[in-house]
VMD Tcl script that draws the C-alpha trace (Angstrom):
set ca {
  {-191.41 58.66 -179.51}
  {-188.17 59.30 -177.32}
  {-186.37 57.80 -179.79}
  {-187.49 59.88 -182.04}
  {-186.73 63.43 -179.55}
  {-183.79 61.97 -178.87}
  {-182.76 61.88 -182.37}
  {-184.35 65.48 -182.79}
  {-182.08 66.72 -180.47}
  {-178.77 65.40 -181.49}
  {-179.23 66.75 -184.95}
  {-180.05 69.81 -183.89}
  {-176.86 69.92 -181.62}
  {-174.79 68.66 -184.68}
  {-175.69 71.10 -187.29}
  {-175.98 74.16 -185.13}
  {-173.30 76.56 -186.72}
  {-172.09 79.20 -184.97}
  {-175.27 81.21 -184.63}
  {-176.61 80.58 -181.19}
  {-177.73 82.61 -178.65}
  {-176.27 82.77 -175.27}
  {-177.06 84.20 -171.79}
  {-174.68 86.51 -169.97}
  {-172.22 85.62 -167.66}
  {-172.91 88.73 -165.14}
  {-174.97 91.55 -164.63}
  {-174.51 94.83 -162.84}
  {-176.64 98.01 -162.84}
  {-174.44 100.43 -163.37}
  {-176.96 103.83 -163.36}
  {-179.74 104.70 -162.39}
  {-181.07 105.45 -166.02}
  {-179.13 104.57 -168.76}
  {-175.05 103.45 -169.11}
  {-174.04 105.73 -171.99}
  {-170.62 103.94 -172.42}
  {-168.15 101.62 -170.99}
  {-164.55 100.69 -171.15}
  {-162.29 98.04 -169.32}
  {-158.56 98.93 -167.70}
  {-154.86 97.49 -168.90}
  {-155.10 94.47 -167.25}
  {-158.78 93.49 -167.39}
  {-159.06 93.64 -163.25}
  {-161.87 96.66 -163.86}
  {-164.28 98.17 -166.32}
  {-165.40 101.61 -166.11}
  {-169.03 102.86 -166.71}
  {-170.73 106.12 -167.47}
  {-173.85 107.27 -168.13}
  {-176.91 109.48 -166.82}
  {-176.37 109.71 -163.30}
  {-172.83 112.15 -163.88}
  {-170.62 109.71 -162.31}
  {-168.01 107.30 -163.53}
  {-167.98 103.80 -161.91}
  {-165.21 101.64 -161.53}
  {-166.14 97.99 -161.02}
  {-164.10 94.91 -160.29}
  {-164.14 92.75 -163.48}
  {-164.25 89.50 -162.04}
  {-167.30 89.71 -159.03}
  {-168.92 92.86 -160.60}
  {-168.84 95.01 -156.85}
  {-168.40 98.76 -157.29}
  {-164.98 99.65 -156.06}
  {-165.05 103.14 -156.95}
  {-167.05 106.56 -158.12}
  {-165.57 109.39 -159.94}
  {-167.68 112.50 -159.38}
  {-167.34 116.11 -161.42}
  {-169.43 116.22 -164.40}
  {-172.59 118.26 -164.40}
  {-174.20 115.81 -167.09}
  {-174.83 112.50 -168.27}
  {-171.47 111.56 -169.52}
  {-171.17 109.73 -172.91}
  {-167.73 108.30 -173.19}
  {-165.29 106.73 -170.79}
  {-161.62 105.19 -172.27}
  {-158.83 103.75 -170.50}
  {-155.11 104.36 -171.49}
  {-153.26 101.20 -172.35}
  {-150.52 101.52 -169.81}
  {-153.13 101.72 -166.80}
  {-152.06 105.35 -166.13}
  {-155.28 107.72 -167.09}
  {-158.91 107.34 -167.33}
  {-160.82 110.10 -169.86}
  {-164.26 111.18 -169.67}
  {-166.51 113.49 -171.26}
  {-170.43 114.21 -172.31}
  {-172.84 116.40 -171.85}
  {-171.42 119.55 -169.85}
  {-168.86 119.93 -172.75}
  {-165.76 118.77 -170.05}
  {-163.57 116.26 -171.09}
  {-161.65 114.93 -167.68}
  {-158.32 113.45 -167.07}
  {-158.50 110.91 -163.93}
  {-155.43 109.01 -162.59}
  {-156.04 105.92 -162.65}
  {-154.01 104.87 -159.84}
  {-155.27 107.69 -157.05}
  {-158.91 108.05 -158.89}
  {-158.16 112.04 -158.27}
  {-158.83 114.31 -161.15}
  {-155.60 115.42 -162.97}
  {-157.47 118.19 -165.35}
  {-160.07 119.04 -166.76}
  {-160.55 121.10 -170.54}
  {-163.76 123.48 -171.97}
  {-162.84 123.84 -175.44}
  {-165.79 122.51 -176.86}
  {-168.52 124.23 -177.65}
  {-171.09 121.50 -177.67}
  {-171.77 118.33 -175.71}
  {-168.70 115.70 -176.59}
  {-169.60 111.85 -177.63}
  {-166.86 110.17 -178.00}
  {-162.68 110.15 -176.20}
  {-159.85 107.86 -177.21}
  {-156.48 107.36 -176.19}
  {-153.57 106.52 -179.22}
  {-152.65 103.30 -178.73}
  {-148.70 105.00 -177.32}
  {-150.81 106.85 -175.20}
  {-149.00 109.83 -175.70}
  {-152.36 111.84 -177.47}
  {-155.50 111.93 -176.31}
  {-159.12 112.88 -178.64}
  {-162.84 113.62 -178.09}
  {-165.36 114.04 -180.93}
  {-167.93 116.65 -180.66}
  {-171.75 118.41 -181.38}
  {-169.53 121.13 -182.92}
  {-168.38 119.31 -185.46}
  {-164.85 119.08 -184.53}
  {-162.43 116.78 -183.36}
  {-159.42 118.43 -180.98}
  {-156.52 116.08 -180.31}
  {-154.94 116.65 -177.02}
  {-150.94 116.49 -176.30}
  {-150.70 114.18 -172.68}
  {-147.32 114.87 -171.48}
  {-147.93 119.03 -171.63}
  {-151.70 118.51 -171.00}
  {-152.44 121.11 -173.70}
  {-153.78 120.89 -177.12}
  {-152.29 119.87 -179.90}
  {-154.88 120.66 -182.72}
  {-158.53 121.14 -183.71}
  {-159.76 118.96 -186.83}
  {-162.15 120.70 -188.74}
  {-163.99 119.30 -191.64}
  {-167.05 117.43 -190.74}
  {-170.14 119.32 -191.41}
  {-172.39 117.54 -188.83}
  {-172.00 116.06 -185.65}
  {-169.12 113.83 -185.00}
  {-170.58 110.84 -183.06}
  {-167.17 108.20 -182.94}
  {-163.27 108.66 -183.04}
  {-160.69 106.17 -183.09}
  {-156.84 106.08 -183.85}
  {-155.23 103.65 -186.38}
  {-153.06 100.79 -184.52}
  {-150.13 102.65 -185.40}
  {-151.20 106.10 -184.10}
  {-150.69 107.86 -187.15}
  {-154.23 108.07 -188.45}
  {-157.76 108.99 -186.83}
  {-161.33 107.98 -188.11}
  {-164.11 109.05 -187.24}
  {-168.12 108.99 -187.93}
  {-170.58 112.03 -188.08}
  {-173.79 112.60 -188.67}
  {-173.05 114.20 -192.14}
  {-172.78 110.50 -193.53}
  {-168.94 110.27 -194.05}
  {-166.22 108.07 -192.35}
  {-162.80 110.51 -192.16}
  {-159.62 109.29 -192.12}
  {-157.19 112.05 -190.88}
  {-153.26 112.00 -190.86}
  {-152.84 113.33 -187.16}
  {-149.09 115.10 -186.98}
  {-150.91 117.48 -189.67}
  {-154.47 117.53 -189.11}
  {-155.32 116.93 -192.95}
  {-157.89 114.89 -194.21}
  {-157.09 111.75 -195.99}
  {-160.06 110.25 -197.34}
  {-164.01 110.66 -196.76}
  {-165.76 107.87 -197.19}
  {-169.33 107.78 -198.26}
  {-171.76 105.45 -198.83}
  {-174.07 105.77 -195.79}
  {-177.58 107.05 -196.13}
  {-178.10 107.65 -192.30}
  {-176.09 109.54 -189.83}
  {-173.04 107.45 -188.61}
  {-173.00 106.52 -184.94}
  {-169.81 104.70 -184.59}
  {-166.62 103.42 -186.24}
  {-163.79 100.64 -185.16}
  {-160.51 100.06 -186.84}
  {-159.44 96.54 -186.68}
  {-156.52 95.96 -184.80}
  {-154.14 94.28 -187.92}
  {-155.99 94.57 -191.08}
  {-156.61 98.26 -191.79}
  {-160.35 97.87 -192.08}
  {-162.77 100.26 -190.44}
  {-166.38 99.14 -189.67}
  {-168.82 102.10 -189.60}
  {-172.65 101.49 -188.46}
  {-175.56 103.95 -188.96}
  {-179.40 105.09 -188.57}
  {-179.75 103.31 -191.86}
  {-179.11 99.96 -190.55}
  {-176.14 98.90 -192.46}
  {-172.66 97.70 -191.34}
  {-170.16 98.92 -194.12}
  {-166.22 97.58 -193.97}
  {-164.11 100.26 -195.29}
  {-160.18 99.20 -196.72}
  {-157.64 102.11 -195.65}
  {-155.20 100.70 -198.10}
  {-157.64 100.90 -200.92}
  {-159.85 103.50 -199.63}
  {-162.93 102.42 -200.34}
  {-165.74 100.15 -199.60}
  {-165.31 96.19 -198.64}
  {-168.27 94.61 -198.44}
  {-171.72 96.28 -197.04}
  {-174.13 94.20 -194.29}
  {-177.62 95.30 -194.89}
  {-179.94 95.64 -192.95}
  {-180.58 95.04 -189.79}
  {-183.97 95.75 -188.02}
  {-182.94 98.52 -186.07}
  {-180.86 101.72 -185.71}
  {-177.12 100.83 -185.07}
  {-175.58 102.88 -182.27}
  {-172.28 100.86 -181.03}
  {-169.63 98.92 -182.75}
  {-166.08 97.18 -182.14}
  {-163.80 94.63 -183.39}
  {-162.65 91.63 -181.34}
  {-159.06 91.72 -179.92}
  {-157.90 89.24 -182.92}
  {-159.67 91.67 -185.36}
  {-161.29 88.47 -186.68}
  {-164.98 89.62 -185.36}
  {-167.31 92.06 -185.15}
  {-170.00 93.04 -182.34}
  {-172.65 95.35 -183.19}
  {-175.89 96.13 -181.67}
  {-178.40 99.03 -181.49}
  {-181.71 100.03 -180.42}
  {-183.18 96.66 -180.65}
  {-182.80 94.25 -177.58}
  {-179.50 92.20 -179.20}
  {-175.80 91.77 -180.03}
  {-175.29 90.53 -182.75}
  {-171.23 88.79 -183.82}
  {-170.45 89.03 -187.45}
  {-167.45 87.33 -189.13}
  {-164.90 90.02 -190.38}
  {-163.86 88.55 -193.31}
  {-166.71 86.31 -194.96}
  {-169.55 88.72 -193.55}
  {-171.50 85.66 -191.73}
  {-173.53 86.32 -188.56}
  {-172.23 83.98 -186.32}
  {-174.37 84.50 -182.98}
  {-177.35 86.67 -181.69}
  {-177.28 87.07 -178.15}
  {-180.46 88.49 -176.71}
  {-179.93 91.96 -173.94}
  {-183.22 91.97 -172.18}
  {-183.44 95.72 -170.56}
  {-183.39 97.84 -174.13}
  {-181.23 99.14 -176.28}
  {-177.52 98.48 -176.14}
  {-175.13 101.68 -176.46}
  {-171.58 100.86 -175.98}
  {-169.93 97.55 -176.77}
  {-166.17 96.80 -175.56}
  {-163.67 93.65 -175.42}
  {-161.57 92.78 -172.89}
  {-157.82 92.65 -174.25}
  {-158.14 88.80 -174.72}
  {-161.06 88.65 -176.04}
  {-162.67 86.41 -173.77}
  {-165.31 88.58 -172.42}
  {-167.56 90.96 -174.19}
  {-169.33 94.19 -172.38}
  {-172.25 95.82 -173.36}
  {-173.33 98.80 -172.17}
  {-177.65 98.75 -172.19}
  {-180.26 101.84 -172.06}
  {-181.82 100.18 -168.64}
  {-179.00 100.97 -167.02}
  {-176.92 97.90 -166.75}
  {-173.72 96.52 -168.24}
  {-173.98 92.92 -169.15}
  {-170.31 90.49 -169.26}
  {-170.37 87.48 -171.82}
  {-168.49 85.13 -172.62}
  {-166.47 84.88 -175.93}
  {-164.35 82.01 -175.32}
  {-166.31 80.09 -177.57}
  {-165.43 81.50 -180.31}
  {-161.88 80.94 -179.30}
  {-162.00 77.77 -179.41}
  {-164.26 76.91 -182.04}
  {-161.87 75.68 -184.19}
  {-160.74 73.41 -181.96}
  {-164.18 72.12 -180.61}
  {-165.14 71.72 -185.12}
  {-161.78 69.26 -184.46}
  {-162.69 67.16 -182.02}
  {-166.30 66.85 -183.45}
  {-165.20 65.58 -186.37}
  {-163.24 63.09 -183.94}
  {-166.79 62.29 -182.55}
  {-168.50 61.76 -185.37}
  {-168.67 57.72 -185.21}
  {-170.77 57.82 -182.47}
  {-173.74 59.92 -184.36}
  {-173.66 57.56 -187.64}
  {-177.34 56.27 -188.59}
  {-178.10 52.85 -186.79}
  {-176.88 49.71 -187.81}
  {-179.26 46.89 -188.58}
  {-177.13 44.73 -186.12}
  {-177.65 47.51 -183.06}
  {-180.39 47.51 -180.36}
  {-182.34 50.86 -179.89}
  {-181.01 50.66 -176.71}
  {-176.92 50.51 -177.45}
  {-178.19 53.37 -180.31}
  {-179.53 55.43 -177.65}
  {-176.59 54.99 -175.35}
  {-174.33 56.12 -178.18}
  {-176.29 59.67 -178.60}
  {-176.11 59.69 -174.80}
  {-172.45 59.05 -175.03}
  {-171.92 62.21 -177.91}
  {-174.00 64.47 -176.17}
  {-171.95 64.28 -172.74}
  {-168.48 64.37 -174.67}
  {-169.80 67.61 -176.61}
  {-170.97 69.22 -173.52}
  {-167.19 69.22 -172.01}
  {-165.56 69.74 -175.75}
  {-164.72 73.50 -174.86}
  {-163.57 73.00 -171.24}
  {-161.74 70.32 -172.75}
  {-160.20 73.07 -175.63}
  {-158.93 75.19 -172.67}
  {-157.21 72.34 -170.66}
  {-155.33 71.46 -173.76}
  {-154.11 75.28 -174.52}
  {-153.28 75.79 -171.00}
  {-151.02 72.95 -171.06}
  {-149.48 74.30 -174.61}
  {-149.09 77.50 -173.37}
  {-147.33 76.22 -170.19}
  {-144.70 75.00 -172.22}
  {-144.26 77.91 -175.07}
  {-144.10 80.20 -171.68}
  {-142.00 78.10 -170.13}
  {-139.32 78.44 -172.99}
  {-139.84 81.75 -173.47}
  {-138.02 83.59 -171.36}
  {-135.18 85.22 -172.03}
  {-132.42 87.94 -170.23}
  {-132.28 90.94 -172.27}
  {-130.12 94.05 -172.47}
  {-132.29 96.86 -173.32}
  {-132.57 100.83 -174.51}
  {-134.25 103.14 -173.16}
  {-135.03 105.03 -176.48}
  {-136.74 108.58 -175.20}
  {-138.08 110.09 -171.92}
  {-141.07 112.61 -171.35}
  {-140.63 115.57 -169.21}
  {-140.67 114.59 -165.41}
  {-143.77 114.61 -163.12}
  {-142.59 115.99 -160.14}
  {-146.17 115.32 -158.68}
  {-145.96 111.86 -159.52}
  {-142.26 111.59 -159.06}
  {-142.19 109.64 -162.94}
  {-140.93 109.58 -165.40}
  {-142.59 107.65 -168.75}
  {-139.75 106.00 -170.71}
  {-139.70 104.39 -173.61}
  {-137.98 100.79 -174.42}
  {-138.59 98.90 -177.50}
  {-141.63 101.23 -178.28}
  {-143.69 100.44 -175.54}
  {-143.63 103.35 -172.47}
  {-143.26 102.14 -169.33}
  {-143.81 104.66 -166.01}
  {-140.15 105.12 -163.83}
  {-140.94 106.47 -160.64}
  {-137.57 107.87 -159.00}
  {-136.76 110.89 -156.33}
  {-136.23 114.47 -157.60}
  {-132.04 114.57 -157.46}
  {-131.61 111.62 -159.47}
  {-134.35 112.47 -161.70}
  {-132.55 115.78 -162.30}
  {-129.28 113.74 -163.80}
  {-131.31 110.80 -165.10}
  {-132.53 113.84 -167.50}
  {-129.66 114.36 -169.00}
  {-127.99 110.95 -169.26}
  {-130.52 108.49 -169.43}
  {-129.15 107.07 -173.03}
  {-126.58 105.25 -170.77}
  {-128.35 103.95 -168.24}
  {-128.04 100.32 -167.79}
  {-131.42 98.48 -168.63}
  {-132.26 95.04 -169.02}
  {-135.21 92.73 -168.46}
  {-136.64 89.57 -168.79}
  {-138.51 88.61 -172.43}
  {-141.58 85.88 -172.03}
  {-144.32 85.05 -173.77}
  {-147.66 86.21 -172.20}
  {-150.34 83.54 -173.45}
  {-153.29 86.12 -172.53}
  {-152.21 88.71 -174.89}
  {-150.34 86.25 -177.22}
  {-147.59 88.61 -177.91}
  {-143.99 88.98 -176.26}
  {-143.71 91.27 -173.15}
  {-140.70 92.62 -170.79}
  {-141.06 91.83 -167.04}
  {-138.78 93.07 -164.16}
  {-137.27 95.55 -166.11}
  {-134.73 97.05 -164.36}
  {-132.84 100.05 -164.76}
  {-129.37 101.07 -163.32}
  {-129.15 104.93 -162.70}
  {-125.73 106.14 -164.86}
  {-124.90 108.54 -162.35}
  {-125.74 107.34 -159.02}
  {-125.82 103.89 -159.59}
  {-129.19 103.54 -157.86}
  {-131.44 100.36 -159.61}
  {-135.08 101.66 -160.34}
  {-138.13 99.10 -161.50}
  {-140.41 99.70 -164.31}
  {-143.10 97.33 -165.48}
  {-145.04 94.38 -164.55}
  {-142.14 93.12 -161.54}
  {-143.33 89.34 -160.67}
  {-141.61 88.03 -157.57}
  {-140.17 84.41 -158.91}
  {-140.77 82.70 -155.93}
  {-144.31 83.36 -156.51}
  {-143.76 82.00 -160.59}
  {-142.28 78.26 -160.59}
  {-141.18 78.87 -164.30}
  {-139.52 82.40 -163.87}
  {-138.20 81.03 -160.97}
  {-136.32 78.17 -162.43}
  {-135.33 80.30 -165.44}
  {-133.44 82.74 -162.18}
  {-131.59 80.13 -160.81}
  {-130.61 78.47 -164.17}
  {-129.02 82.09 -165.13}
  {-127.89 82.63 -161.56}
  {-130.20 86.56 -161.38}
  {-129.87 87.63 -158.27}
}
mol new
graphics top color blue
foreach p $ca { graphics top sphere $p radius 0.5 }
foreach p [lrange $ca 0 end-1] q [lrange $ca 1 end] { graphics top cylinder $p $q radius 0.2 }
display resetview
């Protein structure tokens, strides 16, 4: 009879696919009621909640302790956002206010009325120069962050719009309402694009996937629809689910989907084939906001009891490479041989079951040690452009330059910031190139910046201190940087 569980059990840990549920990593209760939304920082230190109790909460990512509460509103707030250069923090909900926060000083930049009805949903463009919030009233307004000020009112849903979000490249916005469509809207001009329809419930939320130009819309119907912006029309269509679907977003590599609703799950979907790969369980009720961290290791749901749940992606990560060394595995789980005891057959399922267990820890010893090495040669001493400048925060003492289309905040004192102005296109710039394994994409560090007039060096960036970095610190002495 063990024999025989034994047996049971190994099979059942071979041909699991990918659907398997999971517990969370960490929970917090974030309100007292419900956590309307939640969003995570630049950097992936905090994530920021909001919901029924009128406050936002920021939270340290890592232990889950409350480091910080943002009070204004005068009701439940719906939707929190995070720019992606760490400078601002958006809010907005039920008392029609949509609030600017620094990020830095937590104080309250500004605040805007122009709504006429609650506002579900804010997002930041991706250059963080525009910032939008979705509305009862049927509009969308898109909001101009270097003047503070508005830039224009969209007009053309005839229903509430529940979800925004911009295109990767900032050019486009889509959103969801209540009338059933999915817009696509060309921002500079404020015209509509394309409506999408094929919905027979009111539209909760939409996501864009970061590379492919594929929206994913859910709704009260309790379908998933993929939408192709190229092609402008309908992918493929995921019906049903169970329950309502209130929350949706794509995984950092755009390859998955999380979506959950009123009933008690998440549930991961493969982008491209349409496969649910996992259900994970969210004890507590209803989930209503879903986010990523920027590496897509952790997940964050937002859930109607009032917490905010972390989980773990990583396996997903790695599952191609754990499928690889399975396969490498997969002597030890062969039928038994007439010439074996039970006992040396047992011992071999005892021996595959241990060396699965550690396959994914295993996965992430062998990347960090790949990644060591691609970082390692990465680096690289560039001369660089600063390419345009925003008007200067005297407040702030910053500037927000741009250099190789990424903005970058330049804090410097009034008098040179008076010249800088004017003669910034010759200032001399350079910084260091790397490969940042966490982001998987090329970055500048210690950017520095020579002032053309007063010869002053400024800093901009992430600035890491080589004697605290062994590689960046070899890489200085081999180029002799002082």
């Amino acid at each position: 009879m063990a024999k025989c569980l034994k047996t049971i059990i190994v099979l059942l840990l071979i041909t699991q696919n990918s659907l398997f549920a999971q517990d969370y990593l960490l929970k917090i209760q974030a309100d007292s009621v419900s956590v309307a939304s939640v969003a995570v920082n630049s950097d992936n230190s905090k994530i920021i909640t909001a919901g029924w109790d009128k406050s936002i909460k920021i939270w340290d990512a890592v232990s889950g302790i409350c480091t910080d509460t943002l009070l204004f509103h005068t009701g439940t707030v719906l939707s929190v956002a995070c720019s992606s250069d760490g400078k601002y923090i958006a809010s907005a909900g039920w008392d029609k206010k949509l609030c600017i926060w620094d990020a830095k000083s937590k104080q309250l930049l500004k605040y805007f009325s122009d709504h006429s009805d609650r506002i579900n949903s804010v997002c930041f463009s991706p250059d963080n120069k525009m910032l939008a919030t979705a509305s009862d009233d049927n509009t969308i307004i898109v909001y101009d962050l270097s003047s503070l000020s508005i830039l224009r009112k969209l007009t053309g849903h005839t229903d509430v719009v529940t979800s925004i979000c911009f295109t990767p490249d900032g050019k486009n916005l889509v959103s969801g309402s209540w009338d059933k469509t999915v817009k696509l809207w060309d921002v500079s001009s404020g015209n509509v694009l394309n409506t999408f329809k094929g919905h027979f419930g009111n539209i909760n939320a939409v996501a864009v996937s970061p590379f492919d130009k594929i929206i994913a819309s859910v709704s009260d119907d309790n379908t998933i629809k993929f939408w192709s912006i190229p092609q402008n029309g309908l992918i493929r269509s995921i019906e049903k689910d169970s329950t309502s679907l209130n929350t949706v977003c794509f995984s950092t590599d755009g390859k998955l989907i999380a979506v959950a609703g009123s009933g008690n799950y998440i549930k991961i979907w493969n982008v491209a084939t349409g496969v649910l790969n996992s259900i994970m369980k969210s004890a507590g009720g209803g989930v209503r906001g879903l986010t990523f961290n920027s590496s897509g290791t952790v997940l964050y749901s937002a859930c109607s009891d009032g917490s905010v749940k972390f989980w773990d992606m990583t396996y997903y990560k790695y599952e191609k490479c754990i499928k690889e060394k399975l396969a490498q595995y997969a002597y030890l789980i062969k039928p038994k041989d007439e010439f074996e005891t039970s006992d040396q057959y047992n011992k071999r399922l005892e021996k595959f079951i241990e060396l699965k267990a550690g396959l994914k820890e295993e996965c992430v010893r062998d990347e960090k040690t790949k990644y060591k090495n691609v970082v390692k040669e990465s680096y690289q001493l560039m001369d660089l452009k600063i390419s345009s400048i925003s008007t200067y925060d005297a407040d702030m003492g910053q500037y927000q330059v741009t250099i190789d289309k990424v903005q970058y905040s330049l804090t410097m004192p009034i008098d040179d910031a008076k010249t800088f102005k004017t003669n910034f296109l010759n200032a001399k710039t350079s910084g260091i190139k790397r490969y940042n394994p966490n982001s998987e994409k090329y970055e500048y560090i210690n950017i520095s910046i020579i002032h053309p007039v007063s010869g002053q060096k400024y800093f901009a960036g992430k600035q890491i201190d080589p004697s605290s970095d062994s590689d960046l610190k070899e890489f200085y002495l081999k180029n002799k940087i002082k």
